[in-house]
N, C-alpha and C positions, 0 to 999 in steps of 0.2 A: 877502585873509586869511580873510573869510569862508567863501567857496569851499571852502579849503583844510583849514579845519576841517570844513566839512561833510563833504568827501569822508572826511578822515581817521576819523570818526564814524561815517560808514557802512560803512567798512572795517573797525573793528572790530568793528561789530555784525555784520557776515556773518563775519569769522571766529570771534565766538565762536559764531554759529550755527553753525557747519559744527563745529567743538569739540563743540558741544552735542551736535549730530544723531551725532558719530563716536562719543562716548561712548554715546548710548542703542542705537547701533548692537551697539557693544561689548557692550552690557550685556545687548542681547535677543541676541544671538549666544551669549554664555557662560551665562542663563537657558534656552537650549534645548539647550546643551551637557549643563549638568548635568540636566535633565529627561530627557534619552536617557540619558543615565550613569546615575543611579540606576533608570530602569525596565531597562536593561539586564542592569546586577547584579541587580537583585532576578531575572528573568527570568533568570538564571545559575545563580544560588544554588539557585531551585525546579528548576529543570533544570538537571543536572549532566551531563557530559560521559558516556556511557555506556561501562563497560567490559566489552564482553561476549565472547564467546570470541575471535571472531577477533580483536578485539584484543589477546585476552591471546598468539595462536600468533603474531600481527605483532612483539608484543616480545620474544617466547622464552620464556615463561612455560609454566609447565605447562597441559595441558590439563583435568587432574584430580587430585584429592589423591593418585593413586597415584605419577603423574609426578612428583609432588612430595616421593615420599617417605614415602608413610603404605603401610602393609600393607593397607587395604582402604576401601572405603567405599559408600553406598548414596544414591542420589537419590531424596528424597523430597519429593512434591507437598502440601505442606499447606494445605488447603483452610481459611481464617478466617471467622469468622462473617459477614463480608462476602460471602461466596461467590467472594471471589478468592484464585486459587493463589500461595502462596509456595514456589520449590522451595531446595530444600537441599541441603547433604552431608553427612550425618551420616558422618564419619571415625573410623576406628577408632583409638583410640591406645594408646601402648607400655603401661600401667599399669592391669591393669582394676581397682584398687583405689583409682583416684582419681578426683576429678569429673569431670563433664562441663562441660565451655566451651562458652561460646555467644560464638562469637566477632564481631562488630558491627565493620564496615570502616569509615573515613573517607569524609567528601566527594569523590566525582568517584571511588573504587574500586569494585571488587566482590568476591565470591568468591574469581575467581581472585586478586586481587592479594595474600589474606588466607592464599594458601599461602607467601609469605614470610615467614610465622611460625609456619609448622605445626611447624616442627623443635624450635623452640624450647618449645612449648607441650604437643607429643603425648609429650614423654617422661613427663612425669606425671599423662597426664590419660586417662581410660576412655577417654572419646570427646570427639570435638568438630565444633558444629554451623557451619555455614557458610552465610548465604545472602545473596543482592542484596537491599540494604534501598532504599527507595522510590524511586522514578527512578533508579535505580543499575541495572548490569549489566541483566541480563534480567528484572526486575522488569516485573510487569505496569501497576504504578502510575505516577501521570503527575507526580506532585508530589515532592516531597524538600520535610518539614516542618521538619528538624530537631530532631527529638525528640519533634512533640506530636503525632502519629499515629507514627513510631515504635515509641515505647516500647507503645504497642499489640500490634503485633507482635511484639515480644519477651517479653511475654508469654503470649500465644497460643505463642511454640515452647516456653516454658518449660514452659506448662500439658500442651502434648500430648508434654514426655517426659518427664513424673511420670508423667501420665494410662499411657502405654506400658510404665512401667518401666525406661524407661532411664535416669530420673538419681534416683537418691537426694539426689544434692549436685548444683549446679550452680554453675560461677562464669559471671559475663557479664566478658568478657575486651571491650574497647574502645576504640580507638584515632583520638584527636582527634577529629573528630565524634559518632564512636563511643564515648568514652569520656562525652560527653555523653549521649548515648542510653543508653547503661550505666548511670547515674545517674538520671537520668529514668524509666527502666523499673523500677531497684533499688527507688525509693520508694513507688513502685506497688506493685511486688511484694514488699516485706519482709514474712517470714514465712512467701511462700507457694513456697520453693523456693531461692530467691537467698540464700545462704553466703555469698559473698565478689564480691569487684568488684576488676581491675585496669584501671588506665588509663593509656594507653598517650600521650605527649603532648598531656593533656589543655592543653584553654583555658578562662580566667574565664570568660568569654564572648565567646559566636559572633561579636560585632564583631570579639574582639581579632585571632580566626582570621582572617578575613577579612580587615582590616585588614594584619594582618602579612604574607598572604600577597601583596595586592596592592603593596603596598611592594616586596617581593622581586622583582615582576616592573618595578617599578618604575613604577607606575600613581598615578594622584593618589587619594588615599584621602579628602581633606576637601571637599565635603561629603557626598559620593556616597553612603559607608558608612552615615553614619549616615539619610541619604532614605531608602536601600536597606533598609534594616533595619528602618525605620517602617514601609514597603511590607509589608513580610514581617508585623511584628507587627499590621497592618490586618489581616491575612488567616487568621494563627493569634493568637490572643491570648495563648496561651501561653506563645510566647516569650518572653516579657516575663519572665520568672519561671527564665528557662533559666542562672542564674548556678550555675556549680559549687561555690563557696565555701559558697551556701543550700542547694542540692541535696544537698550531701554530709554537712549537717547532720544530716539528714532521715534518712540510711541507716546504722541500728544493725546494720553488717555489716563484717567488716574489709577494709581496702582497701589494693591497692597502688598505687604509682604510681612508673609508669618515663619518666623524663625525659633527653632530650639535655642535657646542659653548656652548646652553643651552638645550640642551638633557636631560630632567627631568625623562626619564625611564632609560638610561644607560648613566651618566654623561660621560662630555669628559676624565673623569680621567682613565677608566675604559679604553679607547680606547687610552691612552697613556703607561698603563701596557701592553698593546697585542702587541702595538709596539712595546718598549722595549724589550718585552722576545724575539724575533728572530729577524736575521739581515739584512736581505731584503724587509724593510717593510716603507714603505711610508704612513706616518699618513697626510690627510687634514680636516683640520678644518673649518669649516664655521659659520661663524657668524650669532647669532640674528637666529637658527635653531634649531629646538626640534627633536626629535626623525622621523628619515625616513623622512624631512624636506629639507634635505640638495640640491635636487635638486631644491624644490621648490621655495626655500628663495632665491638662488642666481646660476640660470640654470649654466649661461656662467660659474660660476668656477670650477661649478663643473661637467658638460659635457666638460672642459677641461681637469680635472684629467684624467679622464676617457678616454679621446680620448689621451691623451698621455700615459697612461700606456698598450693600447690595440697596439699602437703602440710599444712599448719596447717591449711586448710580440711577435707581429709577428716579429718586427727582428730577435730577438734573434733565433726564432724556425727556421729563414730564414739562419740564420748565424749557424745553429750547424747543 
């Protein structure tokens, strides 16, 4: 009987050793899982998928705003106090009685992608600026900050089309990342040019983007996003402060904001808090539209928002 207990004793010590050793196996296996997962994303998010011409002629996309639809336009090399070139399009539009758009693309877009809403925007607007914002398209830069060397940028284009005479008024037009960058840039620059702000499936913030979108491809989101995003905020500190709810506090400018119905990366709730928090702000909703959808799903309503808020804007800049 002895014996038998002995052996029985030693039997379960080596199987909960082997228990033991499978679990820390486990454990250091899915500890180096999410250490590649989050440097991954973070390494995603600062480098974005680039969309530059030939990808835009591989999808059928226009080459340039004319293919697109605009009567004319000019590429311009603007050289920033950095001594690096941002190139452009300044697009001619239907209305030379109305502002100028600066129009600011989403993550993983560029220029080109930002002429599928030139139709919608050039009917009431003088002109409108177009360019690859950082690690995007043919941008010369290596990083995509989201917002905190952006909005740098967009004020340098805004400064050199006062500085020229091209914009008396200018709206920054922005669409989900870019509606962040529009925001971010607006508070820096209120007062020196910047009228009005529309946003175009805007998010609270940049997790929630992220998050939603990973979801949609069906990705594990906890705890990556938020490692990923700590990553990010090591690096820009800014971040940290990049909430559109605080941001849109800050911008004594009117605003619009056009929203899918069924926006599965930044639901419509998300774009009924950023309207709430400040009191100049006109939220539209459009139906049966998912994320950056909104012109597609239903043009006329929403090239109406648009051609009526660019209107209020030049009044107003006519009237003061």
């Amino acid at each position: 009987m002895g014996a038998r207990s002995a052996m029985s004793t030693w039997a379960c010590l080596l199987l909960a050793t082997m228990v033991i050793g499978l679990l820390i196996l486990f454990a250091t296996a899915a500890s180096v899982l999410i250490v590649i997962g989050t440097f991954g994303v973070a390494h995603i998010l600062a480098h974005p998928p680039r969309r530059t011409l030939g990808n835009a002629l591989a999808r059928g996309l226009p080459a340039d705003p004319v293919e697109g639809g605009a009567k004319g336009y000019e590429e311009v090399a603007l050289v920033g106090k950095d001594g690096k070139e941002r190139v452009m399009w300044a697009v001619e539009g239907d209305f030379p009685g109305g502002p100028t758009v600066v129009m600011l693309h989403g993550w993983g877009d560029s220029r080109f992608g930002l002429q599928a809403w030139l139709g919608a925007y050039k009917q009431r607007a003088s002109r409108l600026v177009l360019f690859d914002s950082r690690a995007h398209g043919e941008s010369k830069f290596e990083f995509c900050t989201w917002g905190v060397r952006e909005k740098e940028d967009v004020s340098e284009v805004v400064d050199w089309l006062i500085k020229k005479g091209f914009a008396e008024s200018v709206v920054l037009a922005g669409f989900s990342m870019g509606a962040s960058v529009a925001l971010q840039a607006a508070k820096a620059n209120v007062g020196k040019g910047v009228d009005g702000i529309i946003l175009d499936s805007p998010y609270l913030h940049p997790k929630e983007a992220i998050r939603g979108t990973m979801r949609g491809q069906r990705l594990p989101t906890w705890p990556i996003v938020d490692l990923a995003w700590g990553v990010m905020c090591m690096l820009w500190g800014e971040l940290r402060r990049a909430s559109s709810c605080e941001l849109v506090k800050n911008v004594k400018r009117p605003i619009l904001i056009l929203h899918g119905e069924d926006d599965a990366v930044t639901p419509m709730s998300s774009a009924r808090s950023i309207c709430n928090a400040a009191d100049d702000v006109e939220l539209v909703g459009i139906e049966e539209a998912g994320h950056l959808q909104g012109a597609c799903v239903d043009f006329r309503r929403y090239a109406k928002a648009v051609g009526t808020f660019l209107d209020r804007v030049a009044g107003e800049r006519g009237n003061g």
